[in-house]
VOVEXSE-919911 format. One record per residue: x, y, z of N, C-alpha, C, O, CB in turn. Coordinates in steps of 0.2 Angstrom, whole numbers, plus 5000, padded with zeros to 4 digits. Atoms other than C-alpha are relative to their C-alpha. Glycine has a CB too. Layout:
residues N
XYZXYZXYZXYZXYZ
...
//
This chain:
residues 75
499549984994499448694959499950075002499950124998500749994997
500049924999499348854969500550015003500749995007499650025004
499449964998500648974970500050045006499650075007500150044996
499849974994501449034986499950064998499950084992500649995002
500249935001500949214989500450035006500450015012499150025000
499549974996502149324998499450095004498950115002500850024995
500549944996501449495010500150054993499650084992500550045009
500249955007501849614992499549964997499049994996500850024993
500949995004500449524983499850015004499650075003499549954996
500749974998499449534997499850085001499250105002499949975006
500349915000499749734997499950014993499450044992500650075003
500450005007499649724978499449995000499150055000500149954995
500750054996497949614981499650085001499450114996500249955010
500249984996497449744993499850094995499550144996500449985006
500149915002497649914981500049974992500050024988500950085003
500750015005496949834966500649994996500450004990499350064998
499550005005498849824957500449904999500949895000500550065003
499950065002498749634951499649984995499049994996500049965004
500650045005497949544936499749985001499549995007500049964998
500750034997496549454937500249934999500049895003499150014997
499850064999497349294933500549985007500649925010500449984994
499750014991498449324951499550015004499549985009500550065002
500549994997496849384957499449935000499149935005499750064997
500350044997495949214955500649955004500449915009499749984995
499550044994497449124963500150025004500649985006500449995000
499949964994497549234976499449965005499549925010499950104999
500450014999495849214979499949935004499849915010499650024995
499950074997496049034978500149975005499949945009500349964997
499750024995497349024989499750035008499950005013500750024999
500249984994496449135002499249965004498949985009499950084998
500550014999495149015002500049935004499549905006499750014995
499650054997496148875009500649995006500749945010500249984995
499449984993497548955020499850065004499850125003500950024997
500249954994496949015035500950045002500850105004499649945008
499149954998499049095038499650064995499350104997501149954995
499949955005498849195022499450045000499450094996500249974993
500349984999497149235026499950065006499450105007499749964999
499949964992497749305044500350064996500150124996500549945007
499549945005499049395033499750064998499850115001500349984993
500549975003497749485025499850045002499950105002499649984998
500549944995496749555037500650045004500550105006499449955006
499649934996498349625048500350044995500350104996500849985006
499949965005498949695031499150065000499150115003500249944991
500749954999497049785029499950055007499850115007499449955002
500049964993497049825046500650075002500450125005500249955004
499649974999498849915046499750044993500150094993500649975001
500049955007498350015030499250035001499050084998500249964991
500649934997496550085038500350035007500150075011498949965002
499749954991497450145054500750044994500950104996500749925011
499549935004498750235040499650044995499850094992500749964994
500449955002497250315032499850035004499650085001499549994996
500349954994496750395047500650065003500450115007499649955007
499749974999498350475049500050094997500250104991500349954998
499849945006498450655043500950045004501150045009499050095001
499349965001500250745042500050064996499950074990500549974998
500149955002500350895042500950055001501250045007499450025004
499349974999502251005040499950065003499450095002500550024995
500249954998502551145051500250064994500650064990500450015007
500149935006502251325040500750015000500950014994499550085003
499549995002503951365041500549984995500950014992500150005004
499950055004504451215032499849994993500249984989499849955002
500350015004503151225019500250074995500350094989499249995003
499749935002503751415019500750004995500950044991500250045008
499349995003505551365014500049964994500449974990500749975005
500150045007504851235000499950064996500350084991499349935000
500249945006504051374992500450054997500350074991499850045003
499349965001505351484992500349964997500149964992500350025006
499550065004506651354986499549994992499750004987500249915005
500250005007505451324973499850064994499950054988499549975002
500049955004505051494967500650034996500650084992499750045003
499349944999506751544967500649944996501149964995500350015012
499550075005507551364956500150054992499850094989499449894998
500149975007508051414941500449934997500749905001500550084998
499750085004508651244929500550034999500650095000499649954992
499350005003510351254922500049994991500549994988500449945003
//
């Protein structure tokens, strides 16, 4: 019987954080459902257009982390 697979395995799936016994039923199932296979690929797709992303804070920001951080003392 193959187990239904929701869009979290397939971002599991996709960043290598599943078993290999999910991983051959993933597999399986990707080899028969064209849906979940579609799934896949717009999940792939949305996470190489979020790697090309760079962010960056403005210095003043990074300025006040710093500061707050040098300046903590614990309790």
């Amino acid at each position: 019987m193959i187990k239904p697979f929701t869009e979290d395995d397939l971002v599991r799936f996709i960043y290598d954080e599943i078993n290999e016994n999910e991983r051959l039923d993933l597999n399986e199932s990707l080899q028969s459902n064209i849906h979940l296979r579609a799934s896949l690929e717009q999940i792939n797709k949305a996470k190489s257009l979020l790697e090309g992303f760079i962010l960056k804070a403005p210095k003043d920001v990074i300025s006040r982390i710093l500061y707050a951080s040098k300046n903590f003392h614990s309790a």
